[in-house]
C-alpha positions in Angstrom: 70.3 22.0 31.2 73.3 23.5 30.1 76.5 24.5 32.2 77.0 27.9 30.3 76.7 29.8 33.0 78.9 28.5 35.0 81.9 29.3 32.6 84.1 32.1 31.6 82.9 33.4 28.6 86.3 34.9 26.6 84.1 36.6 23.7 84.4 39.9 22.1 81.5 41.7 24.4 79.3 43.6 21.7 77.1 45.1 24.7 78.2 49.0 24.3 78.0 51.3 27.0 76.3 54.5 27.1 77.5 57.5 25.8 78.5 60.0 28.5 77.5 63.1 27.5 80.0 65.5 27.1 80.3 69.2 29.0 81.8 71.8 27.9 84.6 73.6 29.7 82.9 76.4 30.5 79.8 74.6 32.4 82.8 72.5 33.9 84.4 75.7 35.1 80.9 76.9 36.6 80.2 73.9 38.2 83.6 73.6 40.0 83.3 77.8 41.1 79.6 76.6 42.1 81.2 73.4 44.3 83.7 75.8 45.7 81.2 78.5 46.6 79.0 76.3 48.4 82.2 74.8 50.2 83.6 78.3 51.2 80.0 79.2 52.2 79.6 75.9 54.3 82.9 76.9 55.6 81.9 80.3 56.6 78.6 79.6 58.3 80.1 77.1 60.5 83.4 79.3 61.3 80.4 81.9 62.3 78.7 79.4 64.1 81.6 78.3 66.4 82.3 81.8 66.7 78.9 82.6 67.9 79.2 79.7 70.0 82.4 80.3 71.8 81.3 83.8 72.9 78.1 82.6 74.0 80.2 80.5 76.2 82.6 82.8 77.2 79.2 85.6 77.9 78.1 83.1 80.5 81.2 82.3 82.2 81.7 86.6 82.6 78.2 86.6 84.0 78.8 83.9 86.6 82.5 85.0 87.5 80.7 88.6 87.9 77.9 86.8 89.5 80.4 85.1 92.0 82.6 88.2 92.7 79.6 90.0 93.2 78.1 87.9 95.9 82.0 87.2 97.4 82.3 91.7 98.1 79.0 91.3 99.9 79.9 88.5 101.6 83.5 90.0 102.9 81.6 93.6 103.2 78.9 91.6 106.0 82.0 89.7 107.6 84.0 92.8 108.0 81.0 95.1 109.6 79.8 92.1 111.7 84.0 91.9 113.0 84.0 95.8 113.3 80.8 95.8 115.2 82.3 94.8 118.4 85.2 97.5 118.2 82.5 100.2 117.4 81.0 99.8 120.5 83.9 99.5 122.6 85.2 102.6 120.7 82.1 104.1 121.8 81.4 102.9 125.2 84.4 103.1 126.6 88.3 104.4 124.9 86.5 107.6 123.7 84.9 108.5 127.0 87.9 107.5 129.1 90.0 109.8 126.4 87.4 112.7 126.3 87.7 112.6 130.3 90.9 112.7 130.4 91.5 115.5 127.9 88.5 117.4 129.3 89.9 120.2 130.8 92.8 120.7 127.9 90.0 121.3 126.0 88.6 123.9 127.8 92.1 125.4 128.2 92.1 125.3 124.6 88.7 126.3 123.5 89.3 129.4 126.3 92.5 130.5 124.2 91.2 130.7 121.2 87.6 132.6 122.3 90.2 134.9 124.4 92.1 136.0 120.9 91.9 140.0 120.8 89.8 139.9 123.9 91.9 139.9 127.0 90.2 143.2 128.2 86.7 141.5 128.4 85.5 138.9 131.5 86.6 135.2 130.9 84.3 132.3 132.5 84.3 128.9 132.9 81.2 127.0 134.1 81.8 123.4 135.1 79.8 119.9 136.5 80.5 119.7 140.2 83.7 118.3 141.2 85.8 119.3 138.4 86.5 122.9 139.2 89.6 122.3 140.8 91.1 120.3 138.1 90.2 122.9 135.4 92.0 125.5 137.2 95.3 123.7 137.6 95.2 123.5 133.9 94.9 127.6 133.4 97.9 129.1 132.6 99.2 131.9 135.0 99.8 134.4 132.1 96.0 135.2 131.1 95.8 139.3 131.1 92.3 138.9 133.1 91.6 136.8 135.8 89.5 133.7 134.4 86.4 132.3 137.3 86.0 128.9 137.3 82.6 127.7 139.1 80.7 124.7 139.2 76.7 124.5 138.4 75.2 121.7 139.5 73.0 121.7 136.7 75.7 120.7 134.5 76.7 116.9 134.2 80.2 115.2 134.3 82.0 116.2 130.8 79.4 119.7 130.1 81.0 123.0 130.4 80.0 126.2 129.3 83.0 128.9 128.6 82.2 132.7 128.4 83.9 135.9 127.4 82.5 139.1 127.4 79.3 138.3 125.2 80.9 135.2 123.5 79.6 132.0 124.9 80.2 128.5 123.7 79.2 124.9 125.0 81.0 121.6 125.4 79.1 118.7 125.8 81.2 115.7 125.6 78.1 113.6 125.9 75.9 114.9 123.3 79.4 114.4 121.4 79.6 110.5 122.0 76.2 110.2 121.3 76.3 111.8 118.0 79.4 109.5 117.3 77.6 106.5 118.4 74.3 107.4 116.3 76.5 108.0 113.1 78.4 104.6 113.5 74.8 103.2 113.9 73.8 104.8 111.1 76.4 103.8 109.4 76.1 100.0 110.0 72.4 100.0 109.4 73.3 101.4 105.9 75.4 99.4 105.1 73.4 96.0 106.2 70.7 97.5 104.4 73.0 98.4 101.1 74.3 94.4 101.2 71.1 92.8 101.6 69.7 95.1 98.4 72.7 95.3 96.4 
């Protein structure tokens, strides 16, 4: 067995290699627009891609920030009608009463004047709740051209008057008043529960 293989061999190598074939510079120039095409195209789809992506992303984040907002105004809107509850009903049961009571007869006073306007030859009457006749008259002015009568019915209730002259008549009815105060504030609670709950 020989060592020849083991050694360097410093001969002329006659192995030759294979021709490469040769291109011309056209087909060169066709191939590198084809590499370059495909590049910018790679390019282009994954620009769009990331694109697409970001406002997918930025789509969702809207919808839950909307989402969030959304459920925060109906969640202030239930605090505040729950906090405003409370002052409703003492609005209703007892600072407009006391005030209504206490401007009662000023009203009537009032409401008188202006059915008297351009008919200070005709009657004037006020009907009253018993008890309050006495009070209503201090309020009348002195300087009515014709004598106003104040009397009390008994079928009328605390804060109900009816006020007349000649054929005119007209009502007040305090309490029919704060109850059609109190039903709209109810009504306009229950709407408003009923508006948050559905959206």
């Amino acid at each position: 067995m020989t060592i020849a293989h083991l050694l360097e061999n410093f001969g002329i190598d006659t192995t030759a290699e294979p021709a490469l074939p040769t291109i011309s510079e056209e087909l060169a120039e066709e191939q590198r627009l084809a590499s370059f095409e495909s590049g910018y195209t790679a390019g282009w789809e994954d620009a769009v891609a990331a694109k697409d992506k970001e406002s997918s992303r930025i789509s969702a984040e809207l919808a839950s920030s909307l989402e969030d907002l959304n459920f925060t105004y109906h969640e202030a809107q239930n605090q505040l009608l729950e906090s405003l509850d409370p002052m409703f009903k003492v609005l209703t049961s007892a600072i407009l009463p006391d005030a209504m009571a206490a401007s009662f007869g000023h009203h009537i006073v009032d409401q008188l004047s202006e059915m008297a306007k351009g008919r200070t030859d005709q009657p004037m009457q006020i009907m009253v709740s018993p008890g309050e006749g006495a009070p209503v008259r201090k309020l009348l002015p002195e300087n009515f051209a014709v004598p106003v009568t104040v009397k009390e019915d008994s079928t009328l209730s605390a804060g109900q008057a009816y006020l007349r002259v000649g054929a005119s008549e007209c009502e007040i009815n305090c309490d029919a008043l704060l109850e059609t105060i109190h039903e709209s504030i109810e009504a306009f609670t229950y709407h408003a529960k009923e508006d948050s709950h559905y959206g």
